[in-house]
MIRO-800873 format. One record per residue (C-alpha): residue number from 1; residue in one letter; y, z, x. Coordinates in Angstrom, 1 decimal. Layout:
N
(NUM; 'A'; (Y; Z; X))
...
This chain:
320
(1; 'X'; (286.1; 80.8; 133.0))
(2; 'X'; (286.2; 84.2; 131.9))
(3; 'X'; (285.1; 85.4; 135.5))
(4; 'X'; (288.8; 83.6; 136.7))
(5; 'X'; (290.5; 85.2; 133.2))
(6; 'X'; (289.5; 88.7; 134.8))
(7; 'X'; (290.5; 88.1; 138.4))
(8; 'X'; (294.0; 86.9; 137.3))
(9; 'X'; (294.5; 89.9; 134.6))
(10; 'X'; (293.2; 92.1; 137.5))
(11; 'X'; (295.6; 90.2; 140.1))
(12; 'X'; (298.6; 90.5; 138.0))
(13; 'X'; (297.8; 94.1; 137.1))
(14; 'X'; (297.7; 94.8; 140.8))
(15; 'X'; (300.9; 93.0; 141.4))
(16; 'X'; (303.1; 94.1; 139.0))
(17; 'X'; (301.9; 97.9; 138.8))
(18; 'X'; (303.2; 99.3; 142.5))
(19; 'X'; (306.0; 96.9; 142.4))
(20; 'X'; (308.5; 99.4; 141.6))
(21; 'X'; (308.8; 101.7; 144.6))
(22; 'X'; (310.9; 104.0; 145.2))
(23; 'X'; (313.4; 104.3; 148.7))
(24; 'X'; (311.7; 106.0; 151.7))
(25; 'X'; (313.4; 108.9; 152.1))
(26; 'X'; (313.4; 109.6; 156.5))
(27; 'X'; (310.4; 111.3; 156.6))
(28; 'X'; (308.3; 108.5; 155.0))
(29; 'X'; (309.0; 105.5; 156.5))
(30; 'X'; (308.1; 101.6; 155.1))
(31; 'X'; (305.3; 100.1; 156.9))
(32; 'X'; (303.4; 96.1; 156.3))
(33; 'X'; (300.3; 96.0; 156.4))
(34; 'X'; (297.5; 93.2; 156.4))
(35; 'X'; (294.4; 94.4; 154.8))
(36; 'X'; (291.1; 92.5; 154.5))
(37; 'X'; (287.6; 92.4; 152.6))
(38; 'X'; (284.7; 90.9; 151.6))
(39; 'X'; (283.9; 89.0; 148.5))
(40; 'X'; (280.4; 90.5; 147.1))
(41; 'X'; (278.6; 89.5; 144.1))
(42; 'X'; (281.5; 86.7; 143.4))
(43; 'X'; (283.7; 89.8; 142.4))
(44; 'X'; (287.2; 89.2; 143.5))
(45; 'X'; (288.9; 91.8; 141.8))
(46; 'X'; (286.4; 94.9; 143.3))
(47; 'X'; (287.3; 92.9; 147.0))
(48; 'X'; (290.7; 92.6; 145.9))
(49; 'X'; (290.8; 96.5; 145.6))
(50; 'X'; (288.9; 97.5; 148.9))
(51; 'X'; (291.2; 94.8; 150.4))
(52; 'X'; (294.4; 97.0; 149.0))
(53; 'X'; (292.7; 100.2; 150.8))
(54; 'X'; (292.1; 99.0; 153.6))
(55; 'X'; (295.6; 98.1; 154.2))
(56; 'X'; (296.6; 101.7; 152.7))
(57; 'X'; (294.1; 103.1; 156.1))
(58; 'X'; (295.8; 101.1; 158.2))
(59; 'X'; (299.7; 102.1; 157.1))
(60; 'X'; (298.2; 105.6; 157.7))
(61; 'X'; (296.6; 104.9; 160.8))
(62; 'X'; (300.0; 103.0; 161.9))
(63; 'X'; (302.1; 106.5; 161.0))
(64; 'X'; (299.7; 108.7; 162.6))
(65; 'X'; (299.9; 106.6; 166.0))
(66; 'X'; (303.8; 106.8; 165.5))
(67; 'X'; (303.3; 110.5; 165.2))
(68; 'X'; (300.9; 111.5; 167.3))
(69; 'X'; (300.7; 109.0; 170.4))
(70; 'X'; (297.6; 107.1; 171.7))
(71; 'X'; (296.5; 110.1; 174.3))
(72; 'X'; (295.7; 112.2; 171.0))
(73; 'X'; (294.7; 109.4; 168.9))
(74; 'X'; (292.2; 108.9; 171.4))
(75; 'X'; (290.9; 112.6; 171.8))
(76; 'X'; (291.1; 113.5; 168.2))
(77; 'X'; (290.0; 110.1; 166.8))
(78; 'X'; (286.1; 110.5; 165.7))
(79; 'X'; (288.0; 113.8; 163.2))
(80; 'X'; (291.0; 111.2; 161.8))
(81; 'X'; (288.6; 108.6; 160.8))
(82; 'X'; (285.8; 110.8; 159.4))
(83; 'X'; (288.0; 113.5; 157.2))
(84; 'X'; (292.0; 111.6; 157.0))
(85; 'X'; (291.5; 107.7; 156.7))
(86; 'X'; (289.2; 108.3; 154.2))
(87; 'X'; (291.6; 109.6; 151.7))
(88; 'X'; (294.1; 107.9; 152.8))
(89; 'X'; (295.4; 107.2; 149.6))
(90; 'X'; (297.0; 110.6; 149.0))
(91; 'X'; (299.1; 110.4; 152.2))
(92; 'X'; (300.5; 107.3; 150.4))
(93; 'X'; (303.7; 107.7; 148.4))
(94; 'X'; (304.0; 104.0; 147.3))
(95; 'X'; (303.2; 100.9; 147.7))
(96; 'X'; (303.6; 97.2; 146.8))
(97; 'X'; (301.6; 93.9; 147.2))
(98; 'X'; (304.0; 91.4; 149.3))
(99; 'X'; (301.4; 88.9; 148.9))
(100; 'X'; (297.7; 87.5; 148.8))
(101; 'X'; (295.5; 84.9; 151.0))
(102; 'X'; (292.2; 83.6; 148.9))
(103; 'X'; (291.6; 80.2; 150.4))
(104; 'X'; (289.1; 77.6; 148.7))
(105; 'X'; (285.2; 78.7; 149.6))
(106; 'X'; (286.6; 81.5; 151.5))
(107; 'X'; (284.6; 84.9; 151.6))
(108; 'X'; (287.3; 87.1; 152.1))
(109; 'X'; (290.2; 88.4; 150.7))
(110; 'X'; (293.7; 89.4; 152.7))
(111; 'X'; (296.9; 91.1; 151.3))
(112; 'X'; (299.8; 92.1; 152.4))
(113; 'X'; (301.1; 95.1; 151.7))
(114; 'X'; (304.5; 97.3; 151.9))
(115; 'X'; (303.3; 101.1; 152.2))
(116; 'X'; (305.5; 104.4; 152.1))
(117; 'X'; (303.7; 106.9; 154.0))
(118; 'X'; (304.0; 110.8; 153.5))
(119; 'X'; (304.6; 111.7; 157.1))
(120; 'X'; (305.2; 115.5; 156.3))
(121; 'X'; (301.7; 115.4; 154.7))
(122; 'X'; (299.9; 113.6; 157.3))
(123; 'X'; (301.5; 116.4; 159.8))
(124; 'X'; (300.0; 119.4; 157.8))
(125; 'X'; (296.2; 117.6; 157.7))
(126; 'X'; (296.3; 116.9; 161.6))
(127; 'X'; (296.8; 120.4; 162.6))
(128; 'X'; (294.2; 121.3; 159.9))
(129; 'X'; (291.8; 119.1; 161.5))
(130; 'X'; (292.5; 120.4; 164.9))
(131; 'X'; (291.1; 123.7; 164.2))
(132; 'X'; (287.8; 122.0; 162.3))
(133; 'X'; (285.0; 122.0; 164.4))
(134; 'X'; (283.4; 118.1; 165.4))
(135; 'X'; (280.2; 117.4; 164.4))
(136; 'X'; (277.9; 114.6; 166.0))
(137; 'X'; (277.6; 111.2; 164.3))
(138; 'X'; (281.1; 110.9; 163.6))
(139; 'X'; (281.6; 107.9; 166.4))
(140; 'X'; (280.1; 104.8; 164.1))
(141; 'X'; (279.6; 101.3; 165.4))
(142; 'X'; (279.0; 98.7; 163.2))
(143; 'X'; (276.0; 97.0; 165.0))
(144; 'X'; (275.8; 93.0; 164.0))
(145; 'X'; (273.4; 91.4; 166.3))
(146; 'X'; (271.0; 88.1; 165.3))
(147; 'X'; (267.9; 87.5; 167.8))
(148; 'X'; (266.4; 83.8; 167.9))
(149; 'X'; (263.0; 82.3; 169.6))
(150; 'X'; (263.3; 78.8; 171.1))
(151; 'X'; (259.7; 77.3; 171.6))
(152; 'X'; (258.7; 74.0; 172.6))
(153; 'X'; (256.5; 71.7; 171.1))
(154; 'X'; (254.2; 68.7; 170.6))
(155; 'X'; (256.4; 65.8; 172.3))
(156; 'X'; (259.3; 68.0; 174.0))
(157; 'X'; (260.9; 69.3; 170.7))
(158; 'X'; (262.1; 72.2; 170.3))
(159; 'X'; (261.6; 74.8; 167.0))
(160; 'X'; (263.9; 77.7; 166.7))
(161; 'X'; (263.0; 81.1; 164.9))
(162; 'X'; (265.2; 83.5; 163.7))
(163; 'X'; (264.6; 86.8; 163.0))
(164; 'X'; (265.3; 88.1; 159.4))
(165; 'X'; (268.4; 90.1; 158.3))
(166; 'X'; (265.7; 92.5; 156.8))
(167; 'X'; (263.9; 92.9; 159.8))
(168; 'X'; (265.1; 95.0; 163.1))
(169; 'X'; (264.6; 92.5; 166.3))
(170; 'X'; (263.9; 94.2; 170.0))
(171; 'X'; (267.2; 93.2; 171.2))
(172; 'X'; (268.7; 95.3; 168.5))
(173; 'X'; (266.6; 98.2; 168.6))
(174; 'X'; (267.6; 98.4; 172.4))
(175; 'X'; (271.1; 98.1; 172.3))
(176; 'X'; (271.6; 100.4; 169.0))
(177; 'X'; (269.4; 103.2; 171.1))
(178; 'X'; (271.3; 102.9; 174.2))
(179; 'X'; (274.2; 104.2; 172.0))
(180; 'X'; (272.9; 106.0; 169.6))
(181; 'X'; (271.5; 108.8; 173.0))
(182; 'X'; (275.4; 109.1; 174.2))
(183; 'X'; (276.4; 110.3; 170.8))
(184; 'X'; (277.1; 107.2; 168.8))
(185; 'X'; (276.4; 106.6; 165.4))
(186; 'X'; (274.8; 102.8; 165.1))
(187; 'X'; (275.6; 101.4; 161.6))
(188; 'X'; (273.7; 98.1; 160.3))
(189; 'X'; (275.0; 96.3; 157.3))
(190; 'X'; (270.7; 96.6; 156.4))
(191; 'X'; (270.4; 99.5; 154.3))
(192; 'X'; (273.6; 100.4; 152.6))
(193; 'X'; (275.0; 100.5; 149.4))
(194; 'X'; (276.5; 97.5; 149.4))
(195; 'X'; (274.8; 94.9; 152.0))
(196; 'X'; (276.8; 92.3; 153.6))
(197; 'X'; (275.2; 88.9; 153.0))
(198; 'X'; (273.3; 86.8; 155.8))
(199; 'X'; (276.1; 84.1; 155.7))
(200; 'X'; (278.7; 86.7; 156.4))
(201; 'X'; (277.1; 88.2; 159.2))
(202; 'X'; (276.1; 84.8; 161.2))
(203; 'X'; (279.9; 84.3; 160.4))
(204; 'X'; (280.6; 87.5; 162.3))
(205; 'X'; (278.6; 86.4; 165.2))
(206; 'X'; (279.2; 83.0; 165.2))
(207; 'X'; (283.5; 84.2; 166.3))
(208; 'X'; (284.8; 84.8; 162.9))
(209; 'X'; (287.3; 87.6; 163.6))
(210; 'X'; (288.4; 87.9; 159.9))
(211; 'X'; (284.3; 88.4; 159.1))
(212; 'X'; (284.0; 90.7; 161.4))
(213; 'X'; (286.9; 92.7; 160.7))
(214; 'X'; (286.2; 93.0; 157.0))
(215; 'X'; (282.8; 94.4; 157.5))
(216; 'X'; (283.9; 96.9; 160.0))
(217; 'X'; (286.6; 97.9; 157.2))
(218; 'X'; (283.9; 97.9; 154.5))
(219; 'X'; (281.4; 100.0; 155.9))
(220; 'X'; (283.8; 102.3; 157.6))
(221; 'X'; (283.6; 101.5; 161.2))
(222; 'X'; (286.7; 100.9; 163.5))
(223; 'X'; (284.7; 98.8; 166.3))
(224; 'X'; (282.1; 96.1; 165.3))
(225; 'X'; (279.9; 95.1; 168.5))
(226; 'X'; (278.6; 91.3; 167.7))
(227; 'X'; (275.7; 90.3; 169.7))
(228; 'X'; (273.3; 87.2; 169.9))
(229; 'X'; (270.3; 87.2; 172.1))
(230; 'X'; (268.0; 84.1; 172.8))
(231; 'X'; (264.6; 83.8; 174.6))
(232; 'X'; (263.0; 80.3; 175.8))
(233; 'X'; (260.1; 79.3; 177.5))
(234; 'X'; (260.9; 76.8; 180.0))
(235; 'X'; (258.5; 74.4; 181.5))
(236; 'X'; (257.0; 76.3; 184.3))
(237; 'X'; (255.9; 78.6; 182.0))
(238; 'X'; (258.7; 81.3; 183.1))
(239; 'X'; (260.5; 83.1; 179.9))
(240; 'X'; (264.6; 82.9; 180.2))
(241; 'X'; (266.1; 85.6; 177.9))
(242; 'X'; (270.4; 85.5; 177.1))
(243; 'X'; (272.3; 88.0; 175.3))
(244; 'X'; (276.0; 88.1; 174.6))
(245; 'X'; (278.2; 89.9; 173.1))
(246; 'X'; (281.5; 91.2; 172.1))
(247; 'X'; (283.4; 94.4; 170.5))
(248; 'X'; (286.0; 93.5; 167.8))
(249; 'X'; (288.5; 96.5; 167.2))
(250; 'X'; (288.3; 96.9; 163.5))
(251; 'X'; (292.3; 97.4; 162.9))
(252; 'X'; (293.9; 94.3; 164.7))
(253; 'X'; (290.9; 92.3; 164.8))
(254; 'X'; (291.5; 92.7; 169.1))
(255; 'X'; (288.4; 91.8; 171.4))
(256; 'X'; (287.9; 94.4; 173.4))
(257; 'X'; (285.0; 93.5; 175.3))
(258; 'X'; (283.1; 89.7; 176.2))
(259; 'X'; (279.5; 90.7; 178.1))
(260; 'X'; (276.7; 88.5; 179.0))
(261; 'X'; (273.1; 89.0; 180.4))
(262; 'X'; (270.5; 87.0; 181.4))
(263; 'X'; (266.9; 87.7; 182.7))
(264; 'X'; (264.1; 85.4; 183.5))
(265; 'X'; (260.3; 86.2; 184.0))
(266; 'X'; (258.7; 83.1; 185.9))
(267; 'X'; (255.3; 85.3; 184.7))
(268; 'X'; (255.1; 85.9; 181.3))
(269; 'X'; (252.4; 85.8; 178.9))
(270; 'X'; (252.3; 85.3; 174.9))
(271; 'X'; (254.5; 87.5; 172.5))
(272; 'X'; (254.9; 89.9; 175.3))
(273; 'X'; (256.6; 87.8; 177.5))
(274; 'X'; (259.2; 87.4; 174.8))
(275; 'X'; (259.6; 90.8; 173.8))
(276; 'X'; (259.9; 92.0; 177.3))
(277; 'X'; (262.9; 89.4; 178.3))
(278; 'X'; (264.9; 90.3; 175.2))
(279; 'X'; (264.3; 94.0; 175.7))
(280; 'X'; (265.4; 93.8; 179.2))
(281; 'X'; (268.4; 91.6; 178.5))
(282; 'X'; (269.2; 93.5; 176.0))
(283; 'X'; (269.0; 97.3; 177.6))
(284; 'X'; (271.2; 95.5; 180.3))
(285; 'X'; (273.4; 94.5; 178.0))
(286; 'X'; (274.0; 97.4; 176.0))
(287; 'X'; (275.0; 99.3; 179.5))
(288; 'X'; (277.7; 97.0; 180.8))
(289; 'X'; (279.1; 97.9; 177.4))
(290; 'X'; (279.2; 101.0; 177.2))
(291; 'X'; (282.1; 101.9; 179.6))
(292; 'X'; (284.2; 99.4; 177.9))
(293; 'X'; (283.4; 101.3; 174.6))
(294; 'X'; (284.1; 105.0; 176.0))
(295; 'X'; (287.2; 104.0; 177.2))
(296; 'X'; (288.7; 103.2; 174.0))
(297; 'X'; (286.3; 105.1; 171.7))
(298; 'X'; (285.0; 107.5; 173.3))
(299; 'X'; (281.8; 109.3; 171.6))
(300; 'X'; (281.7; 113.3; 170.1))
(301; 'X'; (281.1; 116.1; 172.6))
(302; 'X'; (277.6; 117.1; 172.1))
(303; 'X'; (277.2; 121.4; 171.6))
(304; 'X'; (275.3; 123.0; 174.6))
(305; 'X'; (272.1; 123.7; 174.1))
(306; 'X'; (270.5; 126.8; 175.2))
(307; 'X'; (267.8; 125.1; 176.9))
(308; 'X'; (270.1; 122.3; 179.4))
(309; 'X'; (270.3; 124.2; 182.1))
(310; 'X'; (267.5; 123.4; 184.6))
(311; 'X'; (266.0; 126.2; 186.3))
(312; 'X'; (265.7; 126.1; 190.5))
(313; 'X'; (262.0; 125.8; 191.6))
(314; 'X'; (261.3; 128.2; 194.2))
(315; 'X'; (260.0; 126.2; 197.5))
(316; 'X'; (256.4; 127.4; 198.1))
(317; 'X'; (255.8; 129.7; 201.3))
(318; 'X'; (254.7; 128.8; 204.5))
(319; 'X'; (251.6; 130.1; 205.6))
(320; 'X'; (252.1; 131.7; 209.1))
């Protein structure tokens, strides 16, 4: 009761408070929003809040597109997200709540929002962004993959095994490698300050865009690549490995990218046999994805290294 006392005090507070905004002038047009987050802990009013900024990054994502086109949102995108859409909030001249979405048993929260964006401002922090110099890691992709074991039993059944949201599974490792040495930085809801719960993640997976959008918002990444990969031991004895995936654009909730691989092994042997088919379908994978991914989000130029150039070997001399 007092939990519901709080998230309607903290509701109507939110309401009411950027309700009276001020007329754009020209230079700081009006834009609606959708923004979208998690419930953690049972707090409402803390989702309700990260809900409210990600719809401010996405009203100042919106006027920077307007502003600068997609050729330069592209080129100069790894510096927007990791120094502007942070603090987005002080590009923002006002704003008001149009409305809320909390439906019953649902984990997230979506507003809609009416934003007044300071384009004048925006303007003087892309040219000072320009001149900064781009460091690696600033390319993250939220990495949400689940990795299952199908076995067969006493009397033809079947037991499945699923791999822990604590634990890293092969078919992860491979994939978050195989972008991690092009200049990506791979981001796991395992390990952060405020970890996503399993349900939400399976929900991800599973084709929930809003899920998958939400976590991408909350943990700052603007692609989210879901993944499942299974491995089965068919009669023969030969190991069938299949791993699918897709890439979810964390600001419109678009699917970019639907890729699936499958290898088999008619020889395979124990836990080896396993590991081996998910690594490999996993590796394969991870490559047919990654040209999908550089062509919308392209990674950080790595700085040349003293040490890269190879050096000609001299062919040895004939003996006459």
């Amino acid at each position: 009761m007092i939990r519901h006392r709080l998230w309607t005090l903290a509701l109507a507070a939110l309401l009411a408070a950027p309700a009276s905004a001020p007329a754009a002038p020209g230079n700081k047009p009006r834009f609606q929003v959708n923004g979208t987050a998690v419930i953690l802990h049972k707090n409402r009013a803390r989702a309700m809040d990260r809900a409210v900024d990600a719809g401010l990054r996405r009203a100042v994502y919106q006027a920077l597109l307007q502003s600068l086109g997609e050729a330069s949102m592209i080129q100069f995108r790894g510096r927007i997200e990791g120094a502007l859409l942070k603090e987005a909030r002080q590009y923002v001249q006002s704003y008001r709540v149009l409305g809320y979405e909390l439906a019953t048993g649902s984990r997230t929260v979506k507003v809609k929002l009416e934003v007044v964006v300071d384009l004048s401002a925006v303007d003087e922090a892309v040219r000072a962004l320009q001149l900064a110099k781009v460091e690696k890691g600033e390319a993250r992709l939220l990495f949400l993959i689940e990795e299952q074991i199908i076995r067969s039993g006493l009397g033809g059944r079947k037991t499945t095994t699923r791999l822990g949201p604590d634990k890293i599974g092969t078919a992860e490792r491979r994939m978050m490698y195989a972008f991690a040495r092009i200049g990506y930085t791979p981001v796991n809801p395992r390990g952060q300050r405020e970890p996503a719960r399993p349900g939400q993640i399976h929900a991800a997976i599973s084709g929930d865009v809003d899920a998958a959008q939400a976590l991408g918002s909350l943990y700052g990444c603007p692609f989210v690549i879901t993944a499942m990969a299974t491995v089965e031991r068919e009669r023969g004895g030969a190991v069938v490995s299949l791993a699918s995936a897709r890439v979810i654009r964390t600001e419109d909730g678009a699917v970019i990218a639907i890729r699936s691989r499958q290898v088999r092994y008619r020889r395979a042997r124990g836990r080896r046999g396993y590991r081996n088919a998910l690594a490999s379908a996993s590796s394969r994978l991870a490559r047919s994805l990654i040209p999908e991914i550089r062509r919308v989000f392209p990674p950080p130029p790595r700085p040349a290294s003293r040490g890269s150039r190879r050096r000609r070997r001299r062919a040895p001399r004939r003996r006459q």
